[in-house]
C-alpha positions in Angstrom: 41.2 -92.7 -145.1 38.5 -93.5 -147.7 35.6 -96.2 -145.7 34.5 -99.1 -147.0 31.0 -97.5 -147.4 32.5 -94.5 -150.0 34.0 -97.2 -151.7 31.0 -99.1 -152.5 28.8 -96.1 -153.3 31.9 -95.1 -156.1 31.9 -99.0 -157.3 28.4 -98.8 -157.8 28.5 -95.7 -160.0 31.5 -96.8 -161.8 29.4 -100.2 -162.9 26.6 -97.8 -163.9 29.0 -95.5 -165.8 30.5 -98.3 -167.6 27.6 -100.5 -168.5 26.5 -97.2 -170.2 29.9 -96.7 -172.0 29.5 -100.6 -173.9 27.5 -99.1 -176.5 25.2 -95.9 -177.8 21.7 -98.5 -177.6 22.1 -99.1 -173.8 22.9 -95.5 -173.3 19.4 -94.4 -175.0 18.0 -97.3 -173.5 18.8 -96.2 -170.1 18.3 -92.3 -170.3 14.6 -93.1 -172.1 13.7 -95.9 -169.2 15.1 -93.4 -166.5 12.9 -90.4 -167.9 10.0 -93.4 -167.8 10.4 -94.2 -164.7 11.1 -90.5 -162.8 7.7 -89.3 -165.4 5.8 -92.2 -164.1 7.1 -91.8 -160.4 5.7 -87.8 -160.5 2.4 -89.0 -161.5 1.8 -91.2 -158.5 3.6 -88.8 -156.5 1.4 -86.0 -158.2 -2.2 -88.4 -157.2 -1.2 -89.4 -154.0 -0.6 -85.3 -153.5 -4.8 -85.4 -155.0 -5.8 -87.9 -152.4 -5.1 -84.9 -149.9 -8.0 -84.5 -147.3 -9.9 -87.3 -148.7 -11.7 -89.8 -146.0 -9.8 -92.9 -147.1 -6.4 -91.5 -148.4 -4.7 -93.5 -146.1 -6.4 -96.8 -147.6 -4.2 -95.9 -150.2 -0.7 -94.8 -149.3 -0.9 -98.0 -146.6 -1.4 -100.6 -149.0 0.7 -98.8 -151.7 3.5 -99.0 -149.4 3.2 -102.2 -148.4 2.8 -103.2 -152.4 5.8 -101.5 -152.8 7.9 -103.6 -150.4 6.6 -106.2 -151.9 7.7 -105.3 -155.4 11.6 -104.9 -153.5 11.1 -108.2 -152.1 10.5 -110.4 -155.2 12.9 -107.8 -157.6 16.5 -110.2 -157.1 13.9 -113.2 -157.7 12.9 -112.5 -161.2 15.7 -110.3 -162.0 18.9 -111.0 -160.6 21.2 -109.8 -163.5 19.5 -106.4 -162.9 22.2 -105.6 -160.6 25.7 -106.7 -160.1 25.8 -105.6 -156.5 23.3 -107.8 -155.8 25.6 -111.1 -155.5 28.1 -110.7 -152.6 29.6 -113.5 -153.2 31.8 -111.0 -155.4 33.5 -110.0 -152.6 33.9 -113.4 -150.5 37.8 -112.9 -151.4 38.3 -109.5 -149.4 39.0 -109.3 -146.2 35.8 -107.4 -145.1 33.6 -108.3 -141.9 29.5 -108.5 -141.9 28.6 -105.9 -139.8 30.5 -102.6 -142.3 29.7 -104.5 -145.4 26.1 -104.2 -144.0 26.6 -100.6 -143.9 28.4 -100.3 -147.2 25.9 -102.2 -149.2 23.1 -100.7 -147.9 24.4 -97.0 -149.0 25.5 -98.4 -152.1 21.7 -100.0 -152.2 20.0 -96.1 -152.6 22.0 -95.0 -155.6 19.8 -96.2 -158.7 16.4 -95.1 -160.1 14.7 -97.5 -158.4 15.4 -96.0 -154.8 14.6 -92.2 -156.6 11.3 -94.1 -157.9 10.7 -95.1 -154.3 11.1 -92.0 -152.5 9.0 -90.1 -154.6 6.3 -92.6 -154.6 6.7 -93.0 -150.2 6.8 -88.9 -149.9 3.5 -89.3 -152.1 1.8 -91.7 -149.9 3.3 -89.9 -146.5 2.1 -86.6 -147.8 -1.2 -87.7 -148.6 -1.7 -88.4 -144.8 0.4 -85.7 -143.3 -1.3 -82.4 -141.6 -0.9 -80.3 -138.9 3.0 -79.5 -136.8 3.7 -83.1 -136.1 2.8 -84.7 -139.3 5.1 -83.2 -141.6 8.0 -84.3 -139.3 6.7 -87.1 -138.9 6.8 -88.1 -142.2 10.3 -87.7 -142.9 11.1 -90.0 -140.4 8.4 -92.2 -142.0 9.8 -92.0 -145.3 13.8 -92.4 -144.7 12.4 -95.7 -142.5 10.3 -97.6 -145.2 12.6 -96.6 -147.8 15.7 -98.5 -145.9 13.3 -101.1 -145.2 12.5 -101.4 -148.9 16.3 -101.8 -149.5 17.2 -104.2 -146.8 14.1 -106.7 -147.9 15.7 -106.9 -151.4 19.2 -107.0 -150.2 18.3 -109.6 -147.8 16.3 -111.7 -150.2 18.8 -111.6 -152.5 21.6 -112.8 -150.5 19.5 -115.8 -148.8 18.9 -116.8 -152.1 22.1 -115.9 -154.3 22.6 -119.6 -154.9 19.8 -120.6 -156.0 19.5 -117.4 -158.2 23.0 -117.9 -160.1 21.6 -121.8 -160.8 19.5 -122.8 -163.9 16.5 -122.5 -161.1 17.0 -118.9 -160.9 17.4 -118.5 -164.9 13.7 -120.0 -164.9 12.2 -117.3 -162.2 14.3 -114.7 -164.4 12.5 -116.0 -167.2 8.9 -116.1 -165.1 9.0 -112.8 -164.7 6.7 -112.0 -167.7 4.3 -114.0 -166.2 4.5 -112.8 -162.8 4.0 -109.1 -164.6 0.8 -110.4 -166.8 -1.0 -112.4 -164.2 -0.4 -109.3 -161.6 -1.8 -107.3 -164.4 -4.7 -109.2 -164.4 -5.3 -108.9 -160.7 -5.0 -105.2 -160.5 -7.4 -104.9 -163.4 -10.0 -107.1 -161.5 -9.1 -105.2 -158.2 -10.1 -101.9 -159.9 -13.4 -103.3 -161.1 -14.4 -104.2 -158.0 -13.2 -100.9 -156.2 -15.3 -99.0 -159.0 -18.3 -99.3 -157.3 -17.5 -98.7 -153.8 -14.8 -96.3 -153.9 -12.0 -97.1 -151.9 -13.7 -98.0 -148.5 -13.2 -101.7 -149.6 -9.2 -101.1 -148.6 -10.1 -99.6 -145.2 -10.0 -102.9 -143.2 -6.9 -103.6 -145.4 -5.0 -100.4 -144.6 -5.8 -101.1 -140.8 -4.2 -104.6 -140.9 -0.8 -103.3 -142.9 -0.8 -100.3 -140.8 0.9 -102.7 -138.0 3.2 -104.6 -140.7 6.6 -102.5 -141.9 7.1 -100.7 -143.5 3.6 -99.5 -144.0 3.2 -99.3 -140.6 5.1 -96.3 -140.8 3.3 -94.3 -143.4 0.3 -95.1 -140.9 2.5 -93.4 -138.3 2.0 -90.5 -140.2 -1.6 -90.8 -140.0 -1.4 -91.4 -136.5 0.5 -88.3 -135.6 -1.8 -85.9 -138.1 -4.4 -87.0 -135.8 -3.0 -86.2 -132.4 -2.5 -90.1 -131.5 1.2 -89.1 -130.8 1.6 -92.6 -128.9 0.3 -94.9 -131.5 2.4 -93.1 -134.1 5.5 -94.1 -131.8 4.5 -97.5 -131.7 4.3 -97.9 -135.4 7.1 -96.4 -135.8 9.3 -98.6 -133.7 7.2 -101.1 -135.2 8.9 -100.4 -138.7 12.3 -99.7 -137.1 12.2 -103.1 -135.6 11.6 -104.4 -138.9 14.9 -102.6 -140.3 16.6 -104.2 -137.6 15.6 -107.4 -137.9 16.1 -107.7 -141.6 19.6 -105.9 -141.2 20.4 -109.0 -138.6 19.1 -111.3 -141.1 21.1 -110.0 -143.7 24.5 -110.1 -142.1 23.9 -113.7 -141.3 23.1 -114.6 -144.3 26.3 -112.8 -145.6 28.5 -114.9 -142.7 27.3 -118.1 -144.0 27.4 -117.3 -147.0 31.2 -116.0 -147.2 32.0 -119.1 -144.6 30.1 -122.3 -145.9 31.0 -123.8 -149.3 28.5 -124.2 -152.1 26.2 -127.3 -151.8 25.9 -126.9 -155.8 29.4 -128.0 -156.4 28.7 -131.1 -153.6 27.7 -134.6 -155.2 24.1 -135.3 -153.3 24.1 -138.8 -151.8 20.6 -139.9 -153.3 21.8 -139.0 -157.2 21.6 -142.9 -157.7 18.2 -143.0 -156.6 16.8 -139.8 -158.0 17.9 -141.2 -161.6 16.4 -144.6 -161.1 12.6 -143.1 -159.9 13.6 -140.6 -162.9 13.3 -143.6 -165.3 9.6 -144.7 -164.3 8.6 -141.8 -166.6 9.3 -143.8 -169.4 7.3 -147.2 -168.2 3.9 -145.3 -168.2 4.9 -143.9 -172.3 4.8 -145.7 -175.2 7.0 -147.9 -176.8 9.1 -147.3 -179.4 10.4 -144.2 -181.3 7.0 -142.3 -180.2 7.6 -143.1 -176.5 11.0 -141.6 -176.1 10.4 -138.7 -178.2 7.2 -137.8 -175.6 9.6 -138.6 -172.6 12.4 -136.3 -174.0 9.9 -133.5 -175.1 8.7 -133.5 -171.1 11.9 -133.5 -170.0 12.5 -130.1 -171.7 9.5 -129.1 -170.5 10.3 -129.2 -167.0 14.1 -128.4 -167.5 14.8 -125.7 -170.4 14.1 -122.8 -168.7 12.4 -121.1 -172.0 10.0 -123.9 -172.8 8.8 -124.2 -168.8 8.7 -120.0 -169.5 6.4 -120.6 -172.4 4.1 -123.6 -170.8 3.6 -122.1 -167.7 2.9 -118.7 -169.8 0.1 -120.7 -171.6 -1.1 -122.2 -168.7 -1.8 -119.3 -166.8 -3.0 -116.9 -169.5 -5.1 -119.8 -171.2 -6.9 -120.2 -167.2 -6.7 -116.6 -166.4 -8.6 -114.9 -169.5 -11.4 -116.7 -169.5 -12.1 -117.3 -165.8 -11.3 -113.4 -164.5 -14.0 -112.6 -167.5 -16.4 -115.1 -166.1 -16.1 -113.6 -162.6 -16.6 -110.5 -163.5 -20.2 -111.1 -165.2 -18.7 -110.2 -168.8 -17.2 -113.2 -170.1 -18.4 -116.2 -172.3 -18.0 -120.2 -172.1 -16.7 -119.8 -175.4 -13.7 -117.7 -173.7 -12.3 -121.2 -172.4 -11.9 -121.9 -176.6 -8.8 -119.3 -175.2 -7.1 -122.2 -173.6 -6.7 -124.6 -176.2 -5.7 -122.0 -178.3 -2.7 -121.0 -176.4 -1.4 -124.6 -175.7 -1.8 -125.4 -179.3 0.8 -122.3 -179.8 2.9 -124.8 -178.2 3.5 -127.0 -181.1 5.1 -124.5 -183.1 8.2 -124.3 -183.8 8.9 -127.5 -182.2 12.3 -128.3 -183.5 13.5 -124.5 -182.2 13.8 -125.3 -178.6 16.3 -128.4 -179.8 18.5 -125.4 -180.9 22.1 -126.8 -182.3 21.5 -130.2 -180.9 18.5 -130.9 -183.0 22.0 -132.5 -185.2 21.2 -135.6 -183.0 17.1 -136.0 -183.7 18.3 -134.9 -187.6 20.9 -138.3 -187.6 18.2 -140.6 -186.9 15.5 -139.1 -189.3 16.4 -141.2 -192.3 12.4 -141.2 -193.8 9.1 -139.5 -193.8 7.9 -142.6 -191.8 10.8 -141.5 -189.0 10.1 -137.7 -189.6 6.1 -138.9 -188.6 7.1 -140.9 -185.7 9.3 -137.9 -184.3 6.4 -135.4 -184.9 4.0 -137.6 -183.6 5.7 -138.4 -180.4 6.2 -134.5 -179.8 2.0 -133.9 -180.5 1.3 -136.8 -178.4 3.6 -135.5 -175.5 1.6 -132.0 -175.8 -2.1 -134.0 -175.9 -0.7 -135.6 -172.4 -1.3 -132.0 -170.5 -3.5 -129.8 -173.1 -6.6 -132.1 -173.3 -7.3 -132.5 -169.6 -6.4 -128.8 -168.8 -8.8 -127.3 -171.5 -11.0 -129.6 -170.5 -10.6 -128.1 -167.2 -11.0 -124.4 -168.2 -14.0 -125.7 -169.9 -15.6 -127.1 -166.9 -14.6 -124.4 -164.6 -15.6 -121.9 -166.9 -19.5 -123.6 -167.6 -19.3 -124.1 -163.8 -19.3 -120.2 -162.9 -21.2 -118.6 -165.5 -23.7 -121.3 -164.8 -23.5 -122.8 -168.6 -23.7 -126.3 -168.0 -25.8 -126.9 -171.7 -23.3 -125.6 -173.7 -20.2 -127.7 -172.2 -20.1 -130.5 -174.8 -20.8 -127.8 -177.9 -17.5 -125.8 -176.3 -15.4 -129.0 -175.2 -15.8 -129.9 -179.1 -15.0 -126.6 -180.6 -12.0 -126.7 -178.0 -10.8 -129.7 -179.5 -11.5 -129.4 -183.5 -9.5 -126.0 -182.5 -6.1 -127.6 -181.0 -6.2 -130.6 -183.1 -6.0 -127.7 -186.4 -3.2 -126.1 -184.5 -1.2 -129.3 -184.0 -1.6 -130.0 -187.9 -0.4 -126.5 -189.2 2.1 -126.5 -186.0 3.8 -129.4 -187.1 3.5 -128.1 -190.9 5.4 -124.9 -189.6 8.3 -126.1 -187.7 9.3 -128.0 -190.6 9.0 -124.9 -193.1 9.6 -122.0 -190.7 12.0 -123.0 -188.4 13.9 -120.5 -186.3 16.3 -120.7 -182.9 15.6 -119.7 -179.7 17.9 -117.9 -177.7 19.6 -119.5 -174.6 19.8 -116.5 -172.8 18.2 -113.0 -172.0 14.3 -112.8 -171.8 14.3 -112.7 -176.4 12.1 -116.0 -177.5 13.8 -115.0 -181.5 17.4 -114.3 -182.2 17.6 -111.4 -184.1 16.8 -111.9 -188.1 14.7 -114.3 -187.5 11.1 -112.3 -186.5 10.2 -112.8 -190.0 10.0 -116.5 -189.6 8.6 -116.2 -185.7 5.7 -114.0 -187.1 5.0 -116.1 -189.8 4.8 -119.3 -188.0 2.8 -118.5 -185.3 0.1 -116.1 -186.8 0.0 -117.6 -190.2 -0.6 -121.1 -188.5 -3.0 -119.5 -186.4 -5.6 -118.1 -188.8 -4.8 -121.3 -191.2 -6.2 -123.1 -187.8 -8.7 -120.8 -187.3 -9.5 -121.5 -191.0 -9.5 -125.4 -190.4 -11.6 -125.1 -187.7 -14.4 -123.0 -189.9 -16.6 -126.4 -190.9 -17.2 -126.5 -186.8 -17.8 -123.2 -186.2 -20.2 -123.3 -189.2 -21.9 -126.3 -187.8 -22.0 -124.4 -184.4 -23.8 -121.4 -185.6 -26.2 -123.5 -187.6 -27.3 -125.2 -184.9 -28.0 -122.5 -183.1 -29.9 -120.1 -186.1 -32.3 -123.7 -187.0 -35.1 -124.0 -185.6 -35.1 -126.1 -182.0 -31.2 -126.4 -182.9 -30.4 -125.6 -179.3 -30.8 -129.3 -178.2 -28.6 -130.5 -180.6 -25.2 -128.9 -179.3 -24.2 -132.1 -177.9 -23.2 -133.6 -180.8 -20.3 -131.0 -181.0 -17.9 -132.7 -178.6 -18.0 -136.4 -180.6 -18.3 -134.0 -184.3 -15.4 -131.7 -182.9 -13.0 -134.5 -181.3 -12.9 -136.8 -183.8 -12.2 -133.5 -186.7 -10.0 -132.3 -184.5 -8.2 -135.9 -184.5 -8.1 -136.3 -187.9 -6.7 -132.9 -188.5 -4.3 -133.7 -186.7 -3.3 -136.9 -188.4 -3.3 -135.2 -191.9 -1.0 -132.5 -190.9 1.4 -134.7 -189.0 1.7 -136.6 -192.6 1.9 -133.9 -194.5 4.5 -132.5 -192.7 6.7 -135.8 -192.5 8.1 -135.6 -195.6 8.9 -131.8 -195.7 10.4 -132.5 -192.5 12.5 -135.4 -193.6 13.2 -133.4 -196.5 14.5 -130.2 -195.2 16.7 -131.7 -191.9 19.6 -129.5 -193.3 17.9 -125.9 -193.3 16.2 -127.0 -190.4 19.6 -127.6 -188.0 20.6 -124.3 -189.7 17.6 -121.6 -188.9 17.7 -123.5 -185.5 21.7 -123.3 -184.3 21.7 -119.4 -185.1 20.7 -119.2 -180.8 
């Protein structure tokens, strides 16, 4: 009689077999990432091999494994389309029980190229450590352990949390993920310059806390068994195995409740009345008028389309990150934290784009240039509301740790001369190169449409940069004169109040072209 674990295992090759027969593109796509990934998973596998009889190899396979788990345990987060066996709730209809469904899914779990990328990269860091007639067995064991464990965190991550990943919360960690992938970049990046130095005995005390936490605790086994300490490599290794069981009970609850209880999502919450009365105090501390609710509506995308809180937080982040990680690491600039104004002002592009098809209902009450203004200056005004305090911010924090302080007004008025000439020929560009945004997938362009994304963005970048070059002229002069250093201060009131006016003169100039072109506006923008 076939099991229910046989079955799985087939169902998840027949949804890999038939996602690949849908077209000829996902086919290459998925041979040329698989080759990617195997190549790249050699290569580790191939250094960790290298690391073989150094001092501190194990202050790299611990902490590799240990990153790895970690990599499995935030996977269903930011990418829970990635596999349809992730969602159980698939198969709340059959009569199945928690404990062989466990089983089934956990089989079905190592067929993929991520598990193949995981085993070669655990055999790497378990070889690295392994010597002598009980490290080799040792090993094995090691591996088969953290690589279940590896399975069972994302499997039980995913189902405690398969709710809130199939709700529009879920859509905006999918869409985070880019983030998640820059800012770790960034991380590693200033890891590595810090490890440069020192070699890798900055790990050691890192390796010999994980080498107690599964499932690196097992690779450490390895290490403790290569090295006679038979007893301590017993210990770690129930130590991981305890972890597999623990997460496996953990799992199956989850699936109980979650195949038992109905969804909360579909249940009216008793405080909806009073959530939508404190929601309306947002618009007592705005504005009044047309201005005021187009800055209330603009922040309400912000915090609920999942592609515009994708692109602020993006902005945030990057425009914080770049010049901060430089100033740590001895090689950055104040003028890095320029950076940040730069990125937020990005922001006003394309403004009418994340409307998408319902921008019909901001194009019915546009009637003139002077409502065209109003619309374009409520949207600026709702972006001034968070990018003038935060690069302000990055300013100050970035003056504060290269020790700077003299040139903080001369940057905070470059800063601002340089988002008030991207809010100008930002709100120039969405009126004359409009283009939709897509609803789903991780694409900011739908396709045809590059053209105009390329064209907005970079050609209202260096027309901003070129705005801004009467600043950066007076910047440089004042430092090449003679006793021109004390003089920088009068950058921030010089650079605020261009910057301001800038920003007025675009805004009118774009009014009318706005008002004027409401037609092949709503059409470039409802192609998403």
């Amino acid at each position: 009689m076939t099991t229910l674990t046989s079955t799985l295992v087939r169902l998840k090759l027949s949804l890999l077999r038939n996602g690949l027969r849908q077209s000829a593109g996902r086919r290459a796509a998925f041979v040329a990432s698989a080759v990617v990934t195997v190549l790249f998973a050699l290569l580790q596998l191939l250094g960790l091999l290298m690391l073989r009889g150094h001092a501190h190899a194990d202050a790299v396979a611990v902490p590799g494994t240990a990153v790895l788990a970690l990599g499995w345990a935030v996977l269903p987060l930011f990418f829970p389309t990635g596999d349809e066996t992730l969602d159980p709730t698939r198969l709340v209809m059959l009569p199945l029980r928690p404990r062989p469904l466990v089983r089934a899914l956990l089989a079905a779990s190592l067929v993929g190229t991520g598990p193949l990328f995981t085993l070669l990269v655990l055999a790497g860091c378990a070889l690295s450590v392994a010597h002598g007639v009980a490290g080799y067995p040792c090993a094995v064991v090691a591996v088969v352990l953290a690589l279940l464990v590896c399975v069972a965190l994302a499997r039980t991550v995913a189902t405690a949390n398969v709710r809130l990943l199939s709700s529009r919360k879920g859509r905006d960690l999918a869409v985070l993920s880019g983030l998640v992938v820059a800012v770790g970049a960034q991380l590693v990046n200033f890891g590595a310059r810090q490890l440069s130095p020192a070699g890798l005995r900055p790990l050691q005390p890192v390796a010999e806390v994980l080498s107690w936490v599964p499932p690196a605790s097992a690779v450490a086994a390895v290490r403790a068994a290569s090295e006679g300490s038979y007893g301590t490599a017993l210990a770690q290794l129930a130590v991981t195995a305890a972890g597999l069981a623990a997460l496996i009970a953990g799992w199956a609850r989850s699936l109980t409740r979650l195949m038992t209880a109905p969804d909360a999502s579909t249940l009216q919450p008793a405080d909806a009345g009073t959530r939508s009365r404190s929601a309306a105090g947002l618009g007592r501390l705005l504005p009044q008028g047309r201005a005021g609710t187009v800055m209330e509506r603009s922040l309400r995308y912000l915090w609920r389309d999942p592609k515009t809180k994708a692109a602020w937080v993006t902005a945030l982040a990057i425009g914080l990150i770049v010049p901060v990680l430089n100033a740590v690491q001895g090689t950055g600039s104040v003028y890095f934290a320029c950076f940040a104004a730069g990125m937020l002002g990005i922001q006003m592009y394309n403004q009418f784009g994340q409307d998408t098809s319902a921008f019909w209902m901001v194009a019915t009450t546009i009637s003139s240039p002077r409502d065209a203004y109003a619309e374009l200056r409520g949207r600026a005004l709702s972006l001034l509301l968070v990018t003038l305090p935060y690069a302000a911010l990055v300013t100050v924090l970035t003056a504060a740790l290269l020790g700077t302080w003299a040139r903080l007004p001369e940057v905070l008025g470059l800063s601002f001369a340089l988002l008030g000439a991207m809010l100008a020929t930002g709100g120039w560009t969405s009126a004359r190169f409009p283009y939709s945004i897509p609803q789903e997938g991780h694409k900011n362009v739908v396709p045809g449409q590059a053209g105009l994304a390329w064209i907005s963005i970079f050609g209202g970048m260096i027309a901003a940069a070129l705005l801004c070059s009467p600043v950066i002229t007076l910047a440089i002069w004042l430092h090449v004169s003679a006793g021109g250093e004390g003089w920088g201060w009068l950058l921030l009131p010089v650079g605020g109040a261009y910057g301001a006016g800038l920003t007025l003169l675009g805004l009118r100039l774009a009014a009318p072209r706005t008002a004027a072109r409401l037609p092949e506006i709503l059409t470039a923008v409802s192609k998403g």
